[in-house]
Backbone bond lengths (Angstrom), bond angles and torsions (degrees), N, CA, C in turn:
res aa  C-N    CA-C-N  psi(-1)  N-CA   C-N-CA  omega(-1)  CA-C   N-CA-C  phi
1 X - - - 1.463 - - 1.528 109.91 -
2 X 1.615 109.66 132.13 1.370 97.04 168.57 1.621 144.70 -58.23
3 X 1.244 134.75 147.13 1.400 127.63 -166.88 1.679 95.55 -124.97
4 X 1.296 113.16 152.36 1.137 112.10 164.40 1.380 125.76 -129.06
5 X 1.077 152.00 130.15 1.213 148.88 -150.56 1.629 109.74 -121.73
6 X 1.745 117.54 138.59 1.786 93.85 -166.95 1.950 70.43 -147.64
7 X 1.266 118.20 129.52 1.908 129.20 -176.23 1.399 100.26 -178.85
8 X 1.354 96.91 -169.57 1.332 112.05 157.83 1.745 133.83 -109.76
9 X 1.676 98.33 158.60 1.481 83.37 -163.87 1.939 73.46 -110.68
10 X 1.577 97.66 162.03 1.842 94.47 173.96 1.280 115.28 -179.53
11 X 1.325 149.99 -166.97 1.032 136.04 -176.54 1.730 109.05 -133.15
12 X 1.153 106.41 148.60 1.869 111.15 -171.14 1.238 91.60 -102.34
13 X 1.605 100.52 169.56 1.786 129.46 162.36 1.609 80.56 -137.92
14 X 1.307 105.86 129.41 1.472 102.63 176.23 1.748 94.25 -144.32
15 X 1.863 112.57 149.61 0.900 109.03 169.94 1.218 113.48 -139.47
16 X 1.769 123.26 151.14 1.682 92.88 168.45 1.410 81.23 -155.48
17 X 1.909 98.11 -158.38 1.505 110.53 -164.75 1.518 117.27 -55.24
18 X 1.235 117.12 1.81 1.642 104.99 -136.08 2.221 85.64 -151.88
19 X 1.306 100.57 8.77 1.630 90.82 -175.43 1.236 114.37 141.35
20 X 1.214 122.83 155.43 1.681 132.33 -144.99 1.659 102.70 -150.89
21 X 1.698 109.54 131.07 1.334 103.57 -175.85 1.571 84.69 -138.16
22 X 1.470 112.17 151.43 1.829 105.70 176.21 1.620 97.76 -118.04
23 X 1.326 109.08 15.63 1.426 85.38 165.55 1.445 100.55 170.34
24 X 1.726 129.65 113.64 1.029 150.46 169.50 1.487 137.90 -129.90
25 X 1.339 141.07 -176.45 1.396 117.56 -152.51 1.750 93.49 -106.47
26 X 1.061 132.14 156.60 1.537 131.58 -160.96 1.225 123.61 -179.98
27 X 1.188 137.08 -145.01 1.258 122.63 -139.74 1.919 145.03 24.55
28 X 1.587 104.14 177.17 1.641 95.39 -156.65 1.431 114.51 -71.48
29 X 1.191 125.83 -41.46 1.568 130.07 162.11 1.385 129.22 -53.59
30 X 1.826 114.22 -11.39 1.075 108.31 147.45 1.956 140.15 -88.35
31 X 1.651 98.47 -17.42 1.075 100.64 175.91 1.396 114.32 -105.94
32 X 1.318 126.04 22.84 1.197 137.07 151.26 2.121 120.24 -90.01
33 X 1.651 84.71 -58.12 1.753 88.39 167.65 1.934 113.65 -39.59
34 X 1.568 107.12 -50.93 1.451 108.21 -157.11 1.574 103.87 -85.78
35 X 1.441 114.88 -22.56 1.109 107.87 179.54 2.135 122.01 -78.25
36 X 1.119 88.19 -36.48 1.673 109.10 159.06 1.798 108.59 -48.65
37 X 1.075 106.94 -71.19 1.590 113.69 -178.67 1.305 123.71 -30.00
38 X 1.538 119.93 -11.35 1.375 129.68 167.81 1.555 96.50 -78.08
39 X 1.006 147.92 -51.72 1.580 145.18 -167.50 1.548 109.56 -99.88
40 X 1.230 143.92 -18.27 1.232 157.94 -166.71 1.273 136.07 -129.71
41 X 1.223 127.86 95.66 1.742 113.92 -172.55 1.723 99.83 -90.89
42 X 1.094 126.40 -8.77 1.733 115.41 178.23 1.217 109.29 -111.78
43 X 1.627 114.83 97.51 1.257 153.76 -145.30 1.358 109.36 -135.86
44 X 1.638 130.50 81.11 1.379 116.78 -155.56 1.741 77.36 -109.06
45 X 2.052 118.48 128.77 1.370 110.89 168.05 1.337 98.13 -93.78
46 X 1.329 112.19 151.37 1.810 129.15 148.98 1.380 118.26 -118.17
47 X 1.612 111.15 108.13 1.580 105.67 160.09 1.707 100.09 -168.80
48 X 0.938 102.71 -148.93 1.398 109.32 -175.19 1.585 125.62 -134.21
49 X 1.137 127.44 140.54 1.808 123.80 -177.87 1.659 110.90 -143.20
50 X 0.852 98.09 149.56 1.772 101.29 172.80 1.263 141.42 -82.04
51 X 1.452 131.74 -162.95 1.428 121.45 -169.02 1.882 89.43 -80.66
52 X 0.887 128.24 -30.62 1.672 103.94 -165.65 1.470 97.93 -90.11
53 X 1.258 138.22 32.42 1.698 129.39 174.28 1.444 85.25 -84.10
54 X 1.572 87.91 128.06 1.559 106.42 -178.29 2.077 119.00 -84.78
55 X 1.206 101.03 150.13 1.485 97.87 -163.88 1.632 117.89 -54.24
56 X 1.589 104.19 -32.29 1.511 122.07 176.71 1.744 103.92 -55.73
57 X 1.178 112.13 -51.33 1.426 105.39 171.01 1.477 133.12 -51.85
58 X 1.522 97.54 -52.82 1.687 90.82 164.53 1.492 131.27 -62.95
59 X 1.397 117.48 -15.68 1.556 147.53 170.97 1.698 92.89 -59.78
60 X 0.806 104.10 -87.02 1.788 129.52 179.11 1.872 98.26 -28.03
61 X 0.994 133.90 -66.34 1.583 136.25 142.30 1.461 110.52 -3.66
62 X 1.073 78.98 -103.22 1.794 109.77 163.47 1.401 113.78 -5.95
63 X 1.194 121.47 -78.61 1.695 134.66 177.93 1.207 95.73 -54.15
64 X 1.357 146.62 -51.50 1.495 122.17 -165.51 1.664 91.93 -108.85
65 X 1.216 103.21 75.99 1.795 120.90 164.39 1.565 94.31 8.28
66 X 0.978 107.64 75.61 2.101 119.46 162.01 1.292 99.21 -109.67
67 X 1.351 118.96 96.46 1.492 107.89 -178.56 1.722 131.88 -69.21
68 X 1.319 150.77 83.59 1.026 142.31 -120.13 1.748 112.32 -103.30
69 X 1.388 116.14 39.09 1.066 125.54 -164.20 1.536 102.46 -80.57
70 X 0.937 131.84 -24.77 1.825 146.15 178.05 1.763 97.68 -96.06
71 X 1.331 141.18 22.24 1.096 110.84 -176.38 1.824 89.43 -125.37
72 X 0.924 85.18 114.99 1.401 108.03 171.83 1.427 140.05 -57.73
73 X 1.272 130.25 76.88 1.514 133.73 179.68 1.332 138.08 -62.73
74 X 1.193 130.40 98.54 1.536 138.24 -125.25 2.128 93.69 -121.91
75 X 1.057 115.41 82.18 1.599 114.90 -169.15 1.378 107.07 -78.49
76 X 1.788 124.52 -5.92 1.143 115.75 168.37 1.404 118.92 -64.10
77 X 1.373 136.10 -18.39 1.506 130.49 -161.90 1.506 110.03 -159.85
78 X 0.960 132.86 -163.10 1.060 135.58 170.37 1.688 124.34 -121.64
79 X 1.634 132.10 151.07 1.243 144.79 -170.94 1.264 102.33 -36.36
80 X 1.320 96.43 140.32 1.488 106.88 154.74 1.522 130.18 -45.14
81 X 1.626 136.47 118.34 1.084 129.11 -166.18 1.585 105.62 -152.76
82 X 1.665 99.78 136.12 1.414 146.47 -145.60 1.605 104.84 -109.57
83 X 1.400 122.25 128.00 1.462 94.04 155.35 1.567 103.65 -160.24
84 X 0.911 124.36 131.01 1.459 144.42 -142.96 1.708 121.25 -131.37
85 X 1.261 130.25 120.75 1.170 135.17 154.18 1.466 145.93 -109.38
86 X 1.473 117.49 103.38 1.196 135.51 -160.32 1.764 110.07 -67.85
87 X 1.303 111.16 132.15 1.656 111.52 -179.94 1.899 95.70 -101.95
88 X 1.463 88.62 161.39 1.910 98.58 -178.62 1.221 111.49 -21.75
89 X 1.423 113.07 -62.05 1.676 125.04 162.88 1.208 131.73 -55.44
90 X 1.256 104.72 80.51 1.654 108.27 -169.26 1.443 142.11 -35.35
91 X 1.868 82.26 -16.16 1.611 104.25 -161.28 1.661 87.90 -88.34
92 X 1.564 137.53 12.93 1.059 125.16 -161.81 1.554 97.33 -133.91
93 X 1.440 138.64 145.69 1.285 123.77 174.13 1.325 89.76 -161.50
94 X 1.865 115.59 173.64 1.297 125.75 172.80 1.341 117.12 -122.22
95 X 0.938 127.89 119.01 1.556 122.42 170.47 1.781 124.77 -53.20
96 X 1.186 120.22 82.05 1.369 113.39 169.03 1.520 129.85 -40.56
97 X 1.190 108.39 -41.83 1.507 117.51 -149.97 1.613 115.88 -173.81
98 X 0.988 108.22 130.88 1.804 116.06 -164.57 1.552 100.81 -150.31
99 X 1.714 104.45 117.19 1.295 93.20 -161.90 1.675 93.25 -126.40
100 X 1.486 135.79 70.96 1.238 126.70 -163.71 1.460 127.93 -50.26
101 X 1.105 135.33 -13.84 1.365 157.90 125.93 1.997 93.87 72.40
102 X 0.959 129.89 -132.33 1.201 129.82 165.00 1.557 135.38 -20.83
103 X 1.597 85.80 -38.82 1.415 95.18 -157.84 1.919 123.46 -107.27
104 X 1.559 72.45 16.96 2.052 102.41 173.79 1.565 91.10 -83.69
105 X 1.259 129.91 -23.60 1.117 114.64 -169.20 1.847 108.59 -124.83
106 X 0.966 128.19 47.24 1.190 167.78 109.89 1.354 108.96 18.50
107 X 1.102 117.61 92.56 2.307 93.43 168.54 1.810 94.80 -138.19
108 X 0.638 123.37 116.46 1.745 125.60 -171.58 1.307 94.16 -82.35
109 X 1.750 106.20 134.02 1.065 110.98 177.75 1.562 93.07 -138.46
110 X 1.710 114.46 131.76 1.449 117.40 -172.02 1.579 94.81 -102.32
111 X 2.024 109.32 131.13 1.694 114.33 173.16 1.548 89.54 -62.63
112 X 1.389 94.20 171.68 1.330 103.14 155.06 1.020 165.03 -140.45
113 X 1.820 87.11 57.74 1.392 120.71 171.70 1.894 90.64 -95.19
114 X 1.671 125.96 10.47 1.496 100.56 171.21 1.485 97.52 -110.80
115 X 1.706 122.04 -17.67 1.229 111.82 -175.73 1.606 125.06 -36.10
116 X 1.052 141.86 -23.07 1.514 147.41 -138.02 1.871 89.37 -122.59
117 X 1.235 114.91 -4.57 1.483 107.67 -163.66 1.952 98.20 -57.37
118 X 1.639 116.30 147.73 1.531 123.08 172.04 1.611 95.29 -60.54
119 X 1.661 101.75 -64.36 1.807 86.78 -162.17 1.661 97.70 -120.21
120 X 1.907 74.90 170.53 2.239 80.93 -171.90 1.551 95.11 -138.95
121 X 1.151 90.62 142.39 1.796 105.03 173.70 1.201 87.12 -101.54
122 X 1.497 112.18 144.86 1.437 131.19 140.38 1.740 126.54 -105.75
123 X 1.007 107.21 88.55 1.557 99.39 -162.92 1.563 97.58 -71.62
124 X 1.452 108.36 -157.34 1.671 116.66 -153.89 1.377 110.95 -102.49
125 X 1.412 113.85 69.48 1.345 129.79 157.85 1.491 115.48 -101.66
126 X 1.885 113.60 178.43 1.394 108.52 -169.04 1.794 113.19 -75.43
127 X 1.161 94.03 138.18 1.553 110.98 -170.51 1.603 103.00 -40.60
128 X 1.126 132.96 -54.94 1.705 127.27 168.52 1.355 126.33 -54.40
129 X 1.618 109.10 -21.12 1.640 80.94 154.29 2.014 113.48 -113.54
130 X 1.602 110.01 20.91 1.152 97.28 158.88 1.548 105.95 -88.88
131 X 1.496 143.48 -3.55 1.131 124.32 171.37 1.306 88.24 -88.77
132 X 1.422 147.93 -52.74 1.478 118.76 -166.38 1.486 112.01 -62.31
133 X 1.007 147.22 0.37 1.555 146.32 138.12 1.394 119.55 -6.89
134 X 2.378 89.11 -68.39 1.375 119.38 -146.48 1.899 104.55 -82.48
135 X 1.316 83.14 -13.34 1.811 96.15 -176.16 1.569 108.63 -76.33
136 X 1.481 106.54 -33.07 1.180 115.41 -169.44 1.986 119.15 -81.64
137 X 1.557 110.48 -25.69 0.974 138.33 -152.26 2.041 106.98 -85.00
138 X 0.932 144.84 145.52 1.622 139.64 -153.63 1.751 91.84 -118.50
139 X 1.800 126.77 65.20 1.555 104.86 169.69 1.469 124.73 68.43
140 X 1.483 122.33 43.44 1.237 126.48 -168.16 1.832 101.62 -88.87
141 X 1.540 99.79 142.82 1.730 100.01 -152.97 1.711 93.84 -66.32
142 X 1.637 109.71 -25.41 1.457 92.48 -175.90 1.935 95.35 -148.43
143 X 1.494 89.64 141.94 1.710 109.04 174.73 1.202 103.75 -116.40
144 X 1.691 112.45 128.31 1.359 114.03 171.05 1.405 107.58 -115.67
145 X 1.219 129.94 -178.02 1.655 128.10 -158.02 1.668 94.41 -166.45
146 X 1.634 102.73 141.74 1.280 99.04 163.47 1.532 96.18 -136.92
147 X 1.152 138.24 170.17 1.712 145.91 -175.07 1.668 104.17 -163.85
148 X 1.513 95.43 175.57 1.767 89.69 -178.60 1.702 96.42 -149.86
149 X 1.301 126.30 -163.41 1.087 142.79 -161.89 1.431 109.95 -72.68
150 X 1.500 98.80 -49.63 1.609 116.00 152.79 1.631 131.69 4.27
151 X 1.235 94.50 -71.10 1.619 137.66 -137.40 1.964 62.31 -113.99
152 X 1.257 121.56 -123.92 1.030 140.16 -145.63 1.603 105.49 -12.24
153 X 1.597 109.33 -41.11 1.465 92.07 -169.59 1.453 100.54 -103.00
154 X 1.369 131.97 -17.23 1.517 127.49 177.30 1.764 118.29 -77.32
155 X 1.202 106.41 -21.34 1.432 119.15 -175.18 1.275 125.61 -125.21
156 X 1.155 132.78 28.57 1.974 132.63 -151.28 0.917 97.28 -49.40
157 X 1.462 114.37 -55.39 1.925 110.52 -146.21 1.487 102.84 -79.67
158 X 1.617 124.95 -26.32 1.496 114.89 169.68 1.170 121.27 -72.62
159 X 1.681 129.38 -26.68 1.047 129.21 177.06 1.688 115.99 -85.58
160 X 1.339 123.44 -14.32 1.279 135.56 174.43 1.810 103.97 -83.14
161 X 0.901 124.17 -35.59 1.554 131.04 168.59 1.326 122.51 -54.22
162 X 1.647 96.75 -58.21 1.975 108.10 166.77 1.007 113.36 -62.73
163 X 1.602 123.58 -36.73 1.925 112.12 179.16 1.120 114.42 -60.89
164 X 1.782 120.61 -17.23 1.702 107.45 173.92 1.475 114.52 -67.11
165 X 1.071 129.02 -21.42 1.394 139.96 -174.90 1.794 112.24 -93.33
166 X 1.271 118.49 2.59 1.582 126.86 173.31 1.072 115.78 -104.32
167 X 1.328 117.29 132.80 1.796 129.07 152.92 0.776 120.92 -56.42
168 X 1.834 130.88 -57.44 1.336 137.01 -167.89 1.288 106.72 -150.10
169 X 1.428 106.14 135.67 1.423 129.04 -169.98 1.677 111.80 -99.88
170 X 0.943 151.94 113.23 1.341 142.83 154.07 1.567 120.48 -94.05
171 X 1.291 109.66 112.02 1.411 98.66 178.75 1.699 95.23 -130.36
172 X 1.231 105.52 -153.42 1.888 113.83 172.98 1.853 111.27 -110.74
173 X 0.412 103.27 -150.05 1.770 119.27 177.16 0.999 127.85 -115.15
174 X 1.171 120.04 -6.73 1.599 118.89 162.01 1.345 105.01 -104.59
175 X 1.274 140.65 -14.93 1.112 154.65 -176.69 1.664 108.75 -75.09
176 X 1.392 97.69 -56.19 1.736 124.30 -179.51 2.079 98.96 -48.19
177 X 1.249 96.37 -51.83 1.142 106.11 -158.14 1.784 115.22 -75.15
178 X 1.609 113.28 -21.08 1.023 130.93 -138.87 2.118 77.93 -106.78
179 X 1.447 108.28 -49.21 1.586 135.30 179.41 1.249 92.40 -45.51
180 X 1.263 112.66 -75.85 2.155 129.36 -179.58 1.710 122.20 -42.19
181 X 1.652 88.62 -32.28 1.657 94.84 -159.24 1.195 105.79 70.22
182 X 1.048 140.99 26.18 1.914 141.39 -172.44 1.413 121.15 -122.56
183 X 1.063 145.68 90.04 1.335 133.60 147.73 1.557 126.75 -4.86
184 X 1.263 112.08 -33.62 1.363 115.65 -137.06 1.868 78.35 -121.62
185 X 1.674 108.46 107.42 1.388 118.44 -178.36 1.694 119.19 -66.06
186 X 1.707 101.41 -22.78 1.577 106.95 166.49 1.336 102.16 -56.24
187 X 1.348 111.01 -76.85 1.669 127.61 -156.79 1.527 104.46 -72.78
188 X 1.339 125.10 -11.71 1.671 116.68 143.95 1.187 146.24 -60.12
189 X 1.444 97.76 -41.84 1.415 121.34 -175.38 2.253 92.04 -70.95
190 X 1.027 104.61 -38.98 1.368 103.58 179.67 2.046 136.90 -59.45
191 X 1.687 69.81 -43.48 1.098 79.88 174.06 1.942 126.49 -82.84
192 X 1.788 97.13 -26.85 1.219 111.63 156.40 1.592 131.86 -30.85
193 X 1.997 100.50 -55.14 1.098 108.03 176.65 1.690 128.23 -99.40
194 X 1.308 98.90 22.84 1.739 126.75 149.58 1.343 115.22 -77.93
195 X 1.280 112.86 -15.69 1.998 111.85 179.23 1.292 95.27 -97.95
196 X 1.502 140.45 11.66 1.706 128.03 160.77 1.404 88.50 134.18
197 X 1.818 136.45 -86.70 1.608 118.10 -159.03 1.872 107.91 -30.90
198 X 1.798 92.55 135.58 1.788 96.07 171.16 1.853 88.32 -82.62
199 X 1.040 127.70 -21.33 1.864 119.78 -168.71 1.562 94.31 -126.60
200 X 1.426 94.66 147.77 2.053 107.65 165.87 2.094 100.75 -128.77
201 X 0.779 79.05 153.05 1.911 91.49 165.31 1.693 88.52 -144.59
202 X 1.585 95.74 141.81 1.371 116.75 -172.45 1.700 94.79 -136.09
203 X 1.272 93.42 115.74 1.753 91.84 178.86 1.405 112.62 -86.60
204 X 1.446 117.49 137.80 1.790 116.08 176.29 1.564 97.09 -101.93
205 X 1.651 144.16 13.18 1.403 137.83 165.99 1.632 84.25 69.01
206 X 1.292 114.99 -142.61 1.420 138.12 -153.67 1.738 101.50 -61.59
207 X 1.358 110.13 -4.36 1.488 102.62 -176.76 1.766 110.12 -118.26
208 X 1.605 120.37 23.17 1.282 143.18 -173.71 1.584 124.11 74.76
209 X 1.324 134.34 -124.91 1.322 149.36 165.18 1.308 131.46 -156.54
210 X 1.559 125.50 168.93 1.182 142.06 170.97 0.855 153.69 -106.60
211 X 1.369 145.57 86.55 1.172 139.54 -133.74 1.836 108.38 -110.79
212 X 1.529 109.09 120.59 1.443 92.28 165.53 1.582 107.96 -124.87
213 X 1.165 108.46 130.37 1.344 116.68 158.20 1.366 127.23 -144.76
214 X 1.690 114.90 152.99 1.325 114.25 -161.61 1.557 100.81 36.52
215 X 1.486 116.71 -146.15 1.685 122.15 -160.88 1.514 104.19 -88.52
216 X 1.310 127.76 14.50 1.170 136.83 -168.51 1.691 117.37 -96.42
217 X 1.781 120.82 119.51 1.375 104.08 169.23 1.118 103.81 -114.07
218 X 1.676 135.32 139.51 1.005 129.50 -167.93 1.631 103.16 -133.93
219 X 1.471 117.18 127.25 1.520 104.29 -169.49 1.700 82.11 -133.52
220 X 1.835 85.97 132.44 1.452 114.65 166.67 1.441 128.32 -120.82
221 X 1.089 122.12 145.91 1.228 136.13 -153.94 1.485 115.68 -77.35
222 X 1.320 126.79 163.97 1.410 129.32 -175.80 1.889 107.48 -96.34
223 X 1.243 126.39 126.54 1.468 109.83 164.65 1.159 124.60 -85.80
224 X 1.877 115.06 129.27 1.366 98.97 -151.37 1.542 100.27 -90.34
225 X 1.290 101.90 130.27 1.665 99.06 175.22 1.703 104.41 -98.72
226 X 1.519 94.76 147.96 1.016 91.51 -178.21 1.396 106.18 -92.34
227 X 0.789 123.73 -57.27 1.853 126.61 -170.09 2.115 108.25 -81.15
228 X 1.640 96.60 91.56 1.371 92.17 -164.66 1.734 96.38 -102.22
229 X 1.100 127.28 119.78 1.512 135.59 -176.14 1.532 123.75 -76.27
230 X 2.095 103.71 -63.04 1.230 115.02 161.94 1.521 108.39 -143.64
231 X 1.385 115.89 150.10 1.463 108.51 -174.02 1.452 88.75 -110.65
232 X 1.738 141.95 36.56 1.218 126.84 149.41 1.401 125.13 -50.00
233 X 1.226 129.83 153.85 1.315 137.49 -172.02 1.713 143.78 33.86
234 X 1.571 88.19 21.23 1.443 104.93 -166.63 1.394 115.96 -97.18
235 X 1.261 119.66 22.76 1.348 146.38 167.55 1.741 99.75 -86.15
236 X 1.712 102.44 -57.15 1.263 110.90 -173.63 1.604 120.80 -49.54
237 X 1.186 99.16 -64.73 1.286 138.92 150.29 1.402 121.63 -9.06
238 X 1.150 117.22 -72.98 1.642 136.83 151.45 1.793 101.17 -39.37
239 X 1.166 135.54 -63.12 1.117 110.56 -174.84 1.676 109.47 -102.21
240 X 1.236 127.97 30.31 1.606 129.47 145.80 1.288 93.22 -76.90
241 X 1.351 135.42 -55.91 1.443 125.92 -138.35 2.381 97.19 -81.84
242 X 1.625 79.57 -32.29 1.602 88.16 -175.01 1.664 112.88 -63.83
243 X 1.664 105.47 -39.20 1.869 102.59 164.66 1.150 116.49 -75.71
244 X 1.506 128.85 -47.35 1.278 130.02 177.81 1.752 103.03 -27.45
245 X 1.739 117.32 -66.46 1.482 110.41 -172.90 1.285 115.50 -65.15
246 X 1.410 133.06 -16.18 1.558 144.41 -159.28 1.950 82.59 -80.82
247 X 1.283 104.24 -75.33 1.256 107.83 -170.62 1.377 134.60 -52.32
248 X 1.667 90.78 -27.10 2.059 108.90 169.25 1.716 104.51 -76.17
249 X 0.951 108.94 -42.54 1.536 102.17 165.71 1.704 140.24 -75.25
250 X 1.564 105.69 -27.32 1.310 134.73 -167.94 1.623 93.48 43.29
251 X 0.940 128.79 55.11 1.779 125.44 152.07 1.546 107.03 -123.34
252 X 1.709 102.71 133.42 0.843 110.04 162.07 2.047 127.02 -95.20
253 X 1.078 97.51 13.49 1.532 89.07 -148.47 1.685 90.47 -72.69
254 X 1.266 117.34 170.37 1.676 142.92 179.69 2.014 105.34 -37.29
255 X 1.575 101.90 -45.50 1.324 84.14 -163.02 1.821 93.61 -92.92
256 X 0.941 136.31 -23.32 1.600 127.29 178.13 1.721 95.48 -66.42
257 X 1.463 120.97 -39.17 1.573 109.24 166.98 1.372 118.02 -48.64
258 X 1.222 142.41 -27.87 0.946 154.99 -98.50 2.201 77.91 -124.54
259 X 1.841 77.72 -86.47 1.353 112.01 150.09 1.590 115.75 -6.08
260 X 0.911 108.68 -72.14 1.616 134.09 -157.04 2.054 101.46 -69.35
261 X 1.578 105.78 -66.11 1.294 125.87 159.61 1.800 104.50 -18.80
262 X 1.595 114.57 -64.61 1.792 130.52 -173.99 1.508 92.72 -54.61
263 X 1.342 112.66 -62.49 1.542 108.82 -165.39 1.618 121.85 -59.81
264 X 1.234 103.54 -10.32 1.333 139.27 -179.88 1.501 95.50 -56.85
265 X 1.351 79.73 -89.77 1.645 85.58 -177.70 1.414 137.19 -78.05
266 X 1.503 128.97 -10.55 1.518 137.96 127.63 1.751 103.12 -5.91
267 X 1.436 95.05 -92.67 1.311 106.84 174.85 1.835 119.98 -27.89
268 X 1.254 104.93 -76.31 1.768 92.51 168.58 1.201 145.25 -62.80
269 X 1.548 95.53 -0.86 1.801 100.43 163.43 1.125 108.77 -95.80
270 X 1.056 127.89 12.66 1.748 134.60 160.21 1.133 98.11 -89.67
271 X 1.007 142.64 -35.76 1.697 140.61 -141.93 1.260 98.01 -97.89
272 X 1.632 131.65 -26.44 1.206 123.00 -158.97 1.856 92.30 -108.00
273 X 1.181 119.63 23.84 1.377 105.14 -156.54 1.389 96.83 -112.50
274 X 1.406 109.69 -12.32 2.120 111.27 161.35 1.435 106.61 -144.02
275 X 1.214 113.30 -159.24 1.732 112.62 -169.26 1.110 115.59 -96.86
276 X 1.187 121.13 147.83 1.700 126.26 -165.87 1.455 108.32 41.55
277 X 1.788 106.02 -140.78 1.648 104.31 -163.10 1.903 101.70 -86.17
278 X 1.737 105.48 9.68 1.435 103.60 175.13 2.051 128.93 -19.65
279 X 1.753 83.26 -35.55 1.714 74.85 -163.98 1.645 94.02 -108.47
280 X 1.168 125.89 26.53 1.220 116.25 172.02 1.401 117.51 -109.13
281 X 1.530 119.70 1.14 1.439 141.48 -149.24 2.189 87.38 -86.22
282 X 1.414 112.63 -56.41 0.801 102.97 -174.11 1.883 121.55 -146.79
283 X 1.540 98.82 78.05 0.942 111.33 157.49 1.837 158.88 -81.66
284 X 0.741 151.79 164.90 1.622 132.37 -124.55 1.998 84.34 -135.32
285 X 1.723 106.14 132.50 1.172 86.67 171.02 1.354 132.83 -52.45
286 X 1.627 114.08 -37.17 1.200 149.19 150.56 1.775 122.48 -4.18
287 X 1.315 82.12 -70.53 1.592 97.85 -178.82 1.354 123.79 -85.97
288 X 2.294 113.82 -6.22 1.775 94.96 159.23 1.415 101.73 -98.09
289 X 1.595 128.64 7.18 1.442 92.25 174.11 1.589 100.53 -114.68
290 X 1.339 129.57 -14.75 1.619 100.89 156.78 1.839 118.80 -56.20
291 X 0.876 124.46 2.86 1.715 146.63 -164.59 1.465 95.03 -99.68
292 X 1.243 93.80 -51.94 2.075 107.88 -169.72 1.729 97.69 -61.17
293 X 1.803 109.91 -60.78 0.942 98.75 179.75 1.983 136.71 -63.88
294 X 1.267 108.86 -32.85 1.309 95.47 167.01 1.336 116.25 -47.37
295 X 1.251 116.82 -50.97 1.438 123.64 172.39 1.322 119.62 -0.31
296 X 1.488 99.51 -76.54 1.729 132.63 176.74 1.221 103.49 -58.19
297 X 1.638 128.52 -48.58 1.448 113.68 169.12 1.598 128.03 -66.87
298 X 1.212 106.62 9.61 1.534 114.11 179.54 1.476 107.66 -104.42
299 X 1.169 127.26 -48.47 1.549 137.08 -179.85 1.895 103.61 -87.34
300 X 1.581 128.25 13.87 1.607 113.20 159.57 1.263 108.08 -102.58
301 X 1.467 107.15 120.13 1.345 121.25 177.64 1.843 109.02 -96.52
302 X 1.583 119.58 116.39 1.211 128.60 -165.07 1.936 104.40 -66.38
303 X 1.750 116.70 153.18 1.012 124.92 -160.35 1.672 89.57 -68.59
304 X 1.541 108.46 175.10 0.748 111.69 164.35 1.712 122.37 -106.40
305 X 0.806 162.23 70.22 1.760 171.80 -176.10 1.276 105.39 -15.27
């Protein structure tokens, strides 16, 4: 089934405990597109990049059939560029440098040979042009959405407008909570999906996720990696790998969500295991579903007698 993907594509400087890169390929529409591409070859990207996006990158696309007919080449300036420093605590980093370059000027426009796509990512751009997306888009069986802290407190009423138009929300838990006004991740997640998503996934990072849909809470586990490098884009990541299976299956029901959520995160414990989308470039069918399966051996809890 087709997927459509609408973020940014851009380049990092990323640093952390363990190794230093000044410049790699990044942003959310890329680590959603590549991470999907394991379950999906109809991969329509939308976003924008500049005169220095290098040819290997669009190549890199290319090979995992990302069709790049919506991605927009902007020769006035150059890519969007990121650069970031991670403390021991991964869950903690600093923003060096944010250079919006191209991609301040941004207006997504879907061909329309992608209009008809089943499902659509919205990765983590400003909430007004993820609803102009949804305007553009022909009845897709499922819309997913991601947003950040950003957005929540600089923009409410645009980002509260677009959630009427979403299925499923993925955000984190401080995010959830910050969205809710709630402490309380039950009675967030609830009230969350009173602003329009029928489903939320709330990521806990190193402590797994949450899934609610319909009357269902479903909490899955984190895989512990041991050798963690960079945890850039593995938010993204998590939900490429989570549409990628939605769309390889086309089921929506509770337990393929369920399903979908694992593959989720399979996928981002690859992602964090070198720098940028390094470890997603070439993965083995092999190696996400023996991955999938530990998974399942981590979250069965034995009867009790």
């Amino acid at each position: 089934m087709s997927l459509l993907v609408v973020g940014s594509v851009a380049y990092d400087g990323i640093e952390t405990p363990f190794g230093k890169t000044d410049r790699i390929l990044g942003g959310s529409a890329t680590y959603i597109s590549l991470a999907s591409s394991y379950f999906t070859d109809k991969i329509n990207l939308v976003g924008v990049v500049g005169k220095d996006f290098a040819d290997e990158d669009i190549n890199l696309f290319k090979s995992k059939n990302v069709d790049l007919e919506g991605l927009q080449v902007d020769d006035s300036g150059n890519t969007f560029f990121w650069k970031g420093k991670y403390h021991h605590d991964l869950n903690m980093r600093d923003t060096l440098d944010t250079q919006l370059n191209v991609f301040e000027r941004f207006d997504p426009v879907i061909p329309d040979a992608y209009k008809d796509a089943r499902f659509v990512a919205l990765g983590n751009i400003e909430p007004s042009l993820q609803e102009k997306v949804l305007h553009q888009v022909n009845k897709p069986d499922l819309v997913v959405m991601d947003t950040m802290n950003f957005w929540i407190e600089g923009t409410p009423d645009a980002l509260k407008k677009t959630l009427k138009g979403v299925d499923l929300l993925v955000i984190n838990d401080s995010e959830a909570r910050e969205l809710a006004n709630e402490p309380n991740l039950i009675i967030a997640a609830n009230k969350v999906r009173d602003m329009g998503p029928d489903s939320l996934i709330i990521k806990k990072g190193e402590h797994g996720a949450l899934l609610f849909t319909g009357d269902e809470i479903f909490s899955a586990p984190a895989y512990p990696v041991i050798d963690i490098f960079d945890p850039t884009g593995a938010g993204d990541t998590f939900m490429g790998g989570l549409l990628g299976w939605l769309a390889y299956t086309n089921d929506l029901a509770p337990e393929n969500m369920r399903r979908a959520v694992i593959m989720g995160s399979v996928m981002a414990s690859f992602c964090v295991e070198k720098f940028g989308p390094e470890r997603l470039k070439n993965l083995t069918e092999e190696a996400i579903y023996s991955r999938y399966k530990e998974f399942r051996r981590l979250s069965v809890i034995p009867d009790i007698d």
